[in-house]
NUDRENBA-333875 format. One record per residue: residue in one letter; y, x, z of N, C-alpha, C in turn. Coordinates in steps of 0.2 Angstrom, whole numbers, padded with zeros to 4 digits, always signed. Example, Ala and Ser with C-alpha at 12.3 -4.5 7.8 and 13.67 -1.06 7.14 Angstrom:
! NUDRENBA-333875
A-0028+0066+0039-0022+0062+0039-0016+0066+0039S-0011+0064+0035-0005+0068+0036+0000+0064+0039
! end
This chain:
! NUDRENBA-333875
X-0065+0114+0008-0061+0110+0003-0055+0115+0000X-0055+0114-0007-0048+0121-0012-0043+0115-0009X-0038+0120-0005-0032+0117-0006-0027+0119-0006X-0020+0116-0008-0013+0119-0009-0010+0113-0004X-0004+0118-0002+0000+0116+0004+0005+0110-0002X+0008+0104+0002+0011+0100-0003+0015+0100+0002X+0020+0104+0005+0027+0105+0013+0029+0098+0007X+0033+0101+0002+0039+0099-0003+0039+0092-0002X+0033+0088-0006+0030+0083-0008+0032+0078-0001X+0029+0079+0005+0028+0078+0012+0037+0076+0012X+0040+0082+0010+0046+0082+0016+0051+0074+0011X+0051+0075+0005+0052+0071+0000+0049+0062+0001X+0044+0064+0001+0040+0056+0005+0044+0052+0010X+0048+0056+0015+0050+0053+0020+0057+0053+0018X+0062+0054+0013+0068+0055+0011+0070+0061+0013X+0069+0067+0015+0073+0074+0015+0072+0076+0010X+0076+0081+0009+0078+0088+0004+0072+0091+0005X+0069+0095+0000+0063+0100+0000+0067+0108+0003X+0071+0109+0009+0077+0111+0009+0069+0113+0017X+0068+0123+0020+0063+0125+0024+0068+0123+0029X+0064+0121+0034+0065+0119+0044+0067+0113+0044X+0062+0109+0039+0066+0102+0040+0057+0098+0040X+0052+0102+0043+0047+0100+0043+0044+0097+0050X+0050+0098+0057+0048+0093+0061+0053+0088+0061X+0058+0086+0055+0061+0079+0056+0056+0076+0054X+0052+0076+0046+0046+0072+0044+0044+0071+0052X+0040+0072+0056+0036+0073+0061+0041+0065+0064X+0045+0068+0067+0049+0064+0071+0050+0058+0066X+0053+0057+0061+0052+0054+0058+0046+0048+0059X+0041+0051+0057+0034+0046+0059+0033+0044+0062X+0035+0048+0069+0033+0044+0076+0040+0039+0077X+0045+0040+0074+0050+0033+0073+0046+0028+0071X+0041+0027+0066+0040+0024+0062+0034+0021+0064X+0029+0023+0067+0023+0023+0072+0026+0019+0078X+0033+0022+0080+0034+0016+0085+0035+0009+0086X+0037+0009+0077+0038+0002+0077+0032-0002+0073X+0027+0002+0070+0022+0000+0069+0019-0005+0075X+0018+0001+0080+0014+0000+0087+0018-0009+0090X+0027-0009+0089+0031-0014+0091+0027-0021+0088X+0023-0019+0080+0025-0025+0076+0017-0026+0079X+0012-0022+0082+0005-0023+0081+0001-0021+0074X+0006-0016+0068+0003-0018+0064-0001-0009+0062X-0006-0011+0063-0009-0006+0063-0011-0002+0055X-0013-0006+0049-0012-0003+0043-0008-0001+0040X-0002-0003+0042+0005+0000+0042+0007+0006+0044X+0003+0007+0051+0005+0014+0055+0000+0018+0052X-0006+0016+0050-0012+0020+0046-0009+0025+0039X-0006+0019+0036-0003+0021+0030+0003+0025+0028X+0006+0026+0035+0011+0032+0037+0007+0038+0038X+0003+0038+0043-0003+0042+0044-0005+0046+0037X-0007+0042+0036-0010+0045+0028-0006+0048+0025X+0000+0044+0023+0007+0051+0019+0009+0054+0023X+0008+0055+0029+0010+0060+0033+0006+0068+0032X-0001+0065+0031-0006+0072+0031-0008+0072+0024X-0004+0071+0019-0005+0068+0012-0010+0068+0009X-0016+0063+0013-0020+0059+0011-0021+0055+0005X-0024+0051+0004-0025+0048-0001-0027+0037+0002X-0031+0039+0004-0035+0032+0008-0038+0035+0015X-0037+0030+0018-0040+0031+0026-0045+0025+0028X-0048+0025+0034-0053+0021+0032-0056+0022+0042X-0054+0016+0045-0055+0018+0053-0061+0016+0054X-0066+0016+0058-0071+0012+0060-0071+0014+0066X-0077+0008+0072-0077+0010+0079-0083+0011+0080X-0087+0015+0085-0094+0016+0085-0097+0011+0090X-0093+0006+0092-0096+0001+0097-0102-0005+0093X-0102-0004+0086-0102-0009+0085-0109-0007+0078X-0113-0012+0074-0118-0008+0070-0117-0005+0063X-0117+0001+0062-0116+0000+0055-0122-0001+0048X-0120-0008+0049-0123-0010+0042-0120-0013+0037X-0123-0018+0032-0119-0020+0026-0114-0024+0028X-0114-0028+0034-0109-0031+0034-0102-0029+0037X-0102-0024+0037-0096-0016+0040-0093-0023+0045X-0094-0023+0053-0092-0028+0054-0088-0021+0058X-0091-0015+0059-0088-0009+0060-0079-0006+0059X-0080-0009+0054-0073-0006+0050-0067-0010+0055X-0062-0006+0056-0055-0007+0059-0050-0009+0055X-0050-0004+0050-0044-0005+0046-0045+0000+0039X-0045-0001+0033-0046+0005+0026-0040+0000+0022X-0040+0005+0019-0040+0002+0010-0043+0009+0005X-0050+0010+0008-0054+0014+0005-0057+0008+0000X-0059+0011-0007-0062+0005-0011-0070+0002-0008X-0071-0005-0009-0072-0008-0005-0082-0008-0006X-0083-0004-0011-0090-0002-0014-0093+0005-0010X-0085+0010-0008-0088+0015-0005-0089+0013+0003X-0085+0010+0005-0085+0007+0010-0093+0004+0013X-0097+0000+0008-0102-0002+0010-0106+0004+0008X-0106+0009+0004-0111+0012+0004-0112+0019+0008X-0104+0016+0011-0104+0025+0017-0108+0020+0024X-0110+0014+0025-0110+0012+0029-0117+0016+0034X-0123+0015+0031-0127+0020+0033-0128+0027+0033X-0122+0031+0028-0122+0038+0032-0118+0041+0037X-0114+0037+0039-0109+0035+0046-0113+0033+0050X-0116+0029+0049-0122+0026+0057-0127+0033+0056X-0130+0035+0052-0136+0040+0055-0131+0047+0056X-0124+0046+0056-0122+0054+0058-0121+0052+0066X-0119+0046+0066-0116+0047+0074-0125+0043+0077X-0129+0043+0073-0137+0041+0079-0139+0048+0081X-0139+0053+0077-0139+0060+0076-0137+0063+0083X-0131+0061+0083-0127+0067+0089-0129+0065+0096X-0130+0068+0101-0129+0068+0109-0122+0066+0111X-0125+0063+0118-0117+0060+0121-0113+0068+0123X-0117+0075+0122-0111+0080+0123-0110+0082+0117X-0111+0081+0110-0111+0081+0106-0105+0078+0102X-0104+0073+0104-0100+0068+0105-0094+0069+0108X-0093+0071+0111-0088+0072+0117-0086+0079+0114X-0088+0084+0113-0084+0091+0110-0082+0088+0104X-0084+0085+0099-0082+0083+0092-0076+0079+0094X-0072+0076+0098-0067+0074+0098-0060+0077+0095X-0056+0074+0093-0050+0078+0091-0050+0083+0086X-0059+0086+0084-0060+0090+0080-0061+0087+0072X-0056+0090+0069-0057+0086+0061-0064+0090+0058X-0068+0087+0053-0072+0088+0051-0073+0087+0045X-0076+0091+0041-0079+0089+0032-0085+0088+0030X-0083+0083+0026-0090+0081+0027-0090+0077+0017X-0095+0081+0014-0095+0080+0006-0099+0071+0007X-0095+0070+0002-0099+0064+0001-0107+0063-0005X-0111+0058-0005-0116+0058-0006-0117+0056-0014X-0121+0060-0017-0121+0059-0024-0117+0055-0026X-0123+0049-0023-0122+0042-0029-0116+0039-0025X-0113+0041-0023-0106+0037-0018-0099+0039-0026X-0097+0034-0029-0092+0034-0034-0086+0034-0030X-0082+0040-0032-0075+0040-0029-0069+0039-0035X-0065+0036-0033-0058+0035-0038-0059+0042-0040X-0055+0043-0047-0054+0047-0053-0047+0052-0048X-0048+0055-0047-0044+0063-0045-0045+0065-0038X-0050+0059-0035-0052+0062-0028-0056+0067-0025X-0057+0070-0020-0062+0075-0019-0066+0071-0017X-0073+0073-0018-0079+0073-0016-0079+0074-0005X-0074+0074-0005-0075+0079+0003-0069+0075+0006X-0074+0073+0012-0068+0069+0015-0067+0071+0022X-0061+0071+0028-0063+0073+0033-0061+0065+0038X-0067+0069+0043-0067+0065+0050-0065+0068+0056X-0061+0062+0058-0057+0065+0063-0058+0059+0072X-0064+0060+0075-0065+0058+0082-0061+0055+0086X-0058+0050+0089-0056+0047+0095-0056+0044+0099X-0054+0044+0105-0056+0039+0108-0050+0035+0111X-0052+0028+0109-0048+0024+0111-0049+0018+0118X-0046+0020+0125-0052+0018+0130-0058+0019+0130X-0059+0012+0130-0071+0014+0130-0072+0014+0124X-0068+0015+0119-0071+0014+0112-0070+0021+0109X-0077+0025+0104-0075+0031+0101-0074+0027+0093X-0066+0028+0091-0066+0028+0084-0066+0033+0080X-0067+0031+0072-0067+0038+0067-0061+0037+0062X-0057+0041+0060-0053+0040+0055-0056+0047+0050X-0056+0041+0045-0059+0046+0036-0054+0045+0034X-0051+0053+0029-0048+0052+0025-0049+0056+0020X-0050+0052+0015-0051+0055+0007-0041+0059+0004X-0042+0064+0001-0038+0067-0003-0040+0070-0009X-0033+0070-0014-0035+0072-0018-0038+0079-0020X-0040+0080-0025-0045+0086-0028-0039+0092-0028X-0043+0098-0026-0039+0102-0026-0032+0103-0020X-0034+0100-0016-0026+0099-0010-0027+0104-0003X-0025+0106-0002-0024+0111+0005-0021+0108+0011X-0025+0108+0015-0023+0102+0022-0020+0107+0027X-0017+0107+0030-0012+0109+0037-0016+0105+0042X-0018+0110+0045-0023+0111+0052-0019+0106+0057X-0012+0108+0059-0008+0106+0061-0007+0098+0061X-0006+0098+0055-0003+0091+0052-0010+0086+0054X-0016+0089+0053-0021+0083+0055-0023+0083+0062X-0021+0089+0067-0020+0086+0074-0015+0082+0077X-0011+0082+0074-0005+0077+0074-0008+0070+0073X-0011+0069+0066-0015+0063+0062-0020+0062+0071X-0023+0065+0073-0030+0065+0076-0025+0059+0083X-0022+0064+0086-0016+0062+0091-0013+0055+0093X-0010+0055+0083-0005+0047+0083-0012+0042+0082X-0016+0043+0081-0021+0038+0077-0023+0035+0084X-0027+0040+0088-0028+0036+0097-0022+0032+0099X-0018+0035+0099-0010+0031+0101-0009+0026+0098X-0008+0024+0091-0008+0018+0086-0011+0012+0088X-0019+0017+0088-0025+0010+0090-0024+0008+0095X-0024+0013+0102-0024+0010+0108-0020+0003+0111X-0012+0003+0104-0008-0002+0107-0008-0005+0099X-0010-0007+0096-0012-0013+0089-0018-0017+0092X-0023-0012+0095-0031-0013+0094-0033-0019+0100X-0032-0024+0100-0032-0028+0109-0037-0030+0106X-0042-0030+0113-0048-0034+0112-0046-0041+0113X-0051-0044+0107-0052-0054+0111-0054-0055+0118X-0054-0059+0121-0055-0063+0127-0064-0062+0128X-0066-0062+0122-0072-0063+0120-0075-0055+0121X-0070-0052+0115-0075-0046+0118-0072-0040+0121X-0069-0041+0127-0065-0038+0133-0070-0041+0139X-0075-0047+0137-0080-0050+0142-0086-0046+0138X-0086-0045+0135-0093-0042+0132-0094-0034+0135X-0087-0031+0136-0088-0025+0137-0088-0024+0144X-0086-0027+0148-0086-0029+0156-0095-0028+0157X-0095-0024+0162-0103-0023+0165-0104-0028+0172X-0108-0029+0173-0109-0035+0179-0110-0031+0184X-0110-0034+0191-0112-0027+0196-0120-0025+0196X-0124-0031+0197-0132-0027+0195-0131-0024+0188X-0127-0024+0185-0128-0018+0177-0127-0012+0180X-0121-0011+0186-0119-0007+0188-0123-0004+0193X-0126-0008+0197-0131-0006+0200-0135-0003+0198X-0140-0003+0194-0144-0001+0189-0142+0005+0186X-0136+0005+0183-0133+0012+0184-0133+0017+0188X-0129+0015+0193-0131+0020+0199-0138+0024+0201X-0142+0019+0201-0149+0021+0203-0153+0024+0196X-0150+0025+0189-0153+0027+0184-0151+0033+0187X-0145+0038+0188-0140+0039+0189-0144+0047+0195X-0147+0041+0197-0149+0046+0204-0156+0049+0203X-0160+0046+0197-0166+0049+0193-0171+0043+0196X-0168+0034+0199-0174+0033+0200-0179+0028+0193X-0185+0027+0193-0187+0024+0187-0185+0017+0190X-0188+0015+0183-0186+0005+0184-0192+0003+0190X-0200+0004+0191-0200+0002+0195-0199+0004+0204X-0195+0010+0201-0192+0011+0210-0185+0007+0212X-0180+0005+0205-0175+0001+0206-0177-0005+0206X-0183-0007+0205-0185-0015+0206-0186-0015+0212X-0189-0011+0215-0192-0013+0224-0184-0013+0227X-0179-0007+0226-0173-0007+0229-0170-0012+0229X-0171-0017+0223-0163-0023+0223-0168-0030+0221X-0177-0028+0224-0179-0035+0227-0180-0039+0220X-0180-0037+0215-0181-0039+0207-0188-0037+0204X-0186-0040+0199-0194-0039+0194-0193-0031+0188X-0198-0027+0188-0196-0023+0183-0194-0024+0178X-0196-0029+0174-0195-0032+0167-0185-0036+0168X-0183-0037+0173-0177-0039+0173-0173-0033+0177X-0174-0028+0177-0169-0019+0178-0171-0019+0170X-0176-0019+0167-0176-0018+0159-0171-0021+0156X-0170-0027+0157-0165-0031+0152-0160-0030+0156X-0159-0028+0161-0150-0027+0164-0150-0020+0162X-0153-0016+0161-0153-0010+0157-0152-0009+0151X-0155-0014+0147-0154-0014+0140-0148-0018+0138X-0146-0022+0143-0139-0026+0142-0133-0022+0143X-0133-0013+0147-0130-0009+0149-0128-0006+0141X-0134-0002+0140-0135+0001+0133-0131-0003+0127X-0131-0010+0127-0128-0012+0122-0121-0012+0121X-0118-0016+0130-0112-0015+0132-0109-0007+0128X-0112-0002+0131-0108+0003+0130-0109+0008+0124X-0113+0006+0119-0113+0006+0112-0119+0016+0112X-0122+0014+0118-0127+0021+0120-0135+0018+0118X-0140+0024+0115-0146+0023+0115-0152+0024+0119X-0150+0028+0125-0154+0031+0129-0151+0032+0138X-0155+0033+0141-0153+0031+0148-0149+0037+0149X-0150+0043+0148-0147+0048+0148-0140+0045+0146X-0138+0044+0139-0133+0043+0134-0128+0038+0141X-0133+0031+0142-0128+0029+0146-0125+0031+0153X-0130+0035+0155-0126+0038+0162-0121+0044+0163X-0121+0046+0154-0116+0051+0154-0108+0046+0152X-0111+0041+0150-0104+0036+0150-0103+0034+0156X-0106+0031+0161-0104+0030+0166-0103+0036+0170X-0103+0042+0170-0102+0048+0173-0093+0045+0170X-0092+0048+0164-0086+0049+0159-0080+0042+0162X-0086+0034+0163-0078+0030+0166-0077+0030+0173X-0082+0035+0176-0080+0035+0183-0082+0030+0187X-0089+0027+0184-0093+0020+0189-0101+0024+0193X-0100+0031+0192-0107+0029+0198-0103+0039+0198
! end
């Protein structure tokens, strides 16, 4: 991505003098400001700090627990325009069906470029090139996109910071409903079934074990997989390695 450093513009944003070593109060600054975001729950508030902090343009969070299709039921929180928004929804699902659960796991915290797709229209002074930046929030991995404008130079720094507050933000805004803090709860036969995927045995060695039908370790199996937003038996017992259940 061409970029120019905008320290000035940054330091200014937050009320300082363009005046050098006053580039960790902006910092300090933010997290004042994040803190009270975090106080009010309001999460596209903290976002929108975020953003002038790494001086982005639009931010755009989604979580991968969830499908991404037309109905971006995905989406966290943007005020990305709401055209690009549906029409990134399917190259955001085939990037992340693409990668391995180790795959996955090293791209954390690492920002990423990633050009956007011909026919995708972007506001008038934007770049073409957006960056993604990996987190994990609990069990959930989220993404924060952020578009800038054309021509801008990004601080490496400043988007680890961005990578940092963005987990932190979500972790205390983001409260799951009742509903789906029970969605994510695994049963102990789910757990069970884990375990024994876990030790290499197949379904019909975990049927004889736990006195059941193969065709029901397939669906407490496949109920595991949905739970944990994984597609393969591997993918899910590298999750269950990761929360510490088997």
């Amino acid at each position: 991505m061409e970029t120019i450093r905008a320290d000035v513009t940054l330091r200014e944003s937050y009320g300082f003098s363009a005046v050098a070593g006053e580039r960790k109060s902006a910092r300090d600054l933010l997290l004042q400001q994040l803190g009270r975001c975090a106080d009010r729950a309001s999460l596209p508030a903290g976002l929108r700090a975020l953003t002038r902090y790494v001086s982005a343009s639009h931010y755009l969070l989604v979580r991968h627990d969830r499908t991404f299709d037309t109905d971006i039921d995905f989406v966290v929180a943007s005020d990305w325009p709401f055209d690009m928004v549906r029409n990134m929804a399917a190259a955001i699902g085939n990037v992340s069906s693409r990668m391995s659960e180790i795959d996955r796991c090293s791209s954390l915290m690492q920002p990423a470029f990633v050009q956007l797709a011909d026919d995708i229209a972007v506001p008038a002074g934007i770049s073409r090139e957006y960056c993604a930046i990996t987190v994990n929030v609990g069990r959930v991995r989220m993404t924060l996109l952020l578009l800038f404008p054309e021509h801008f130079i990004l601080s490496q720094t400043s988007l680890r910071d961005v990578g940092l507050l963005t987990g932190y933000l979500a972790s205390l805004c983001c409260k799951p409903s009742a509903r789906q803090d029970r969605d994510s709860e695994l049963t102990d036969r789910e757990i069970e079934c884990l375990y024994w995927i876990a030790e290499g045995k197949t379904s019909d060695e975990i049927a004889v074990i736990l006195g059941i039908s193969r065709n029901t370790i397939n669906n407490y199996i496949t109920s595991v997989m949905r739970k944990t937003a994984t597609k393969t038996r591997s993918e899910a017992i590298a999750w269950a390695v990761r929360n510490n259940l088997v």
